[in-house]
C-alpha positions in Angstrom: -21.2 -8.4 -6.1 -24.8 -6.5 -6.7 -25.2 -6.5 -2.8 -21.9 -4.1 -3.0 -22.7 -2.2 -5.6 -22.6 0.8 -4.0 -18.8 1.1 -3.9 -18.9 1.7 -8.2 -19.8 5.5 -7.0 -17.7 5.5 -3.7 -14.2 4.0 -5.2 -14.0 7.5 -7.1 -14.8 9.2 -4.4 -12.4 7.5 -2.3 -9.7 8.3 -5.1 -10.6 12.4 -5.0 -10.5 12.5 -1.1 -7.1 10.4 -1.1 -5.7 12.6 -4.0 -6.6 15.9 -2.4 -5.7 14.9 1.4 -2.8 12.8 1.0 -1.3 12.2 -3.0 -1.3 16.2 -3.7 2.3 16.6 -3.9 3.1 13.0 -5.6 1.5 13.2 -9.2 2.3 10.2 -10.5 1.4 7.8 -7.9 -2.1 9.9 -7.9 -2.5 9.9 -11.8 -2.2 6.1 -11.0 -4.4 5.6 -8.1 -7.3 7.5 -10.0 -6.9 5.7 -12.9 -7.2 2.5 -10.6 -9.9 3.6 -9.1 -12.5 4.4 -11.9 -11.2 0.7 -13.6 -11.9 -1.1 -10.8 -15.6 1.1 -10.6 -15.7 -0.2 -14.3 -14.7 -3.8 -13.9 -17.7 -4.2 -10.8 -20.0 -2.3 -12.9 -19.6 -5.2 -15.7 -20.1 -7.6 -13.2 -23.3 -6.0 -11.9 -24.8 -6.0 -15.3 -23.9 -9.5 -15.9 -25.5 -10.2 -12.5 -28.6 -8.6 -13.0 -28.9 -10.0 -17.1 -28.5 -13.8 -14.9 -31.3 -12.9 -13.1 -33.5 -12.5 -16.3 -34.2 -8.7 -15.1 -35.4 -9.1 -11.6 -34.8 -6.2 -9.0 -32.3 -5.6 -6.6 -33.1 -3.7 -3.6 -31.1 -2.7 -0.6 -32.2 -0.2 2.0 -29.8 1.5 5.0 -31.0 2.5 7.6 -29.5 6.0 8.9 -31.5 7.5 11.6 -34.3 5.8 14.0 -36.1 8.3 16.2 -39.5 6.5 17.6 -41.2 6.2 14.8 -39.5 8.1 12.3 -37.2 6.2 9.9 -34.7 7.8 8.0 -33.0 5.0 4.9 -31.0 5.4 2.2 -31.2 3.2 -0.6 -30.6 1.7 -4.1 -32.4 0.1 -6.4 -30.4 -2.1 -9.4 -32.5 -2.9 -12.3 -31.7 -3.6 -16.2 -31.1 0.0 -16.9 -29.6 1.2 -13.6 -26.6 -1.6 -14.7 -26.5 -0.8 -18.0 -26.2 3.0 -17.3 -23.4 2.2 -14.7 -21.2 0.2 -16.9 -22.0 3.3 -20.1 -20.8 6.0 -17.3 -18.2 4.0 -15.7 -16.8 3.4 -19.2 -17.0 7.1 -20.5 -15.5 8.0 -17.0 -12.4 5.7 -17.7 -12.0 6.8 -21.4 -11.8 10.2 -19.9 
């Protein structure tokens, strides 16, 4: 799950676009997607943490590459330590209690 742990930021995103674009007009069914959303963010956040606590602390690092012109290299990427998890599950759990 910590290789896809960049989906704990895009599922809420994911929710506004589909809320603004398509579920604008139906409020319940997007009061329910939302709230679906940032869970689910929540629920993959607690199973980074326990993840990265299994692995007594050790790193996890991804890199994406984006653009590759000669020798320029343009990457995107995340890095998942202790605190990184323990700070997704605090905001991801604020962020549902909102």
């Amino acid at each position: 799950m910590t290789e896809h742990a960049y989906l704990i930021v895009l599922l809420p995103l994911l929710s506004f676009l589909m809320i603004v674009f398509a579920l604008c007009w139906k409020e319940q069914v997007s009061a329910l997607f939302s709230v679906s959303m940032i869970v689910t963010s929540l629920i993959m956040s607690i199973i980074v943490l326990i993840e990265t606590m299994s692995r007594h602390g050790d790193y996890y690092t991804a890199a994406f590459s984006i653009v590759e012109l000669g020798t320029f290299k343009l990457q995107l990427g995340m890095v998942i330590d202790p605190l990184t998890a323990m700070m997704l599950v605090v905001v991801t759990s604020i962020g549902s209690c909102v």
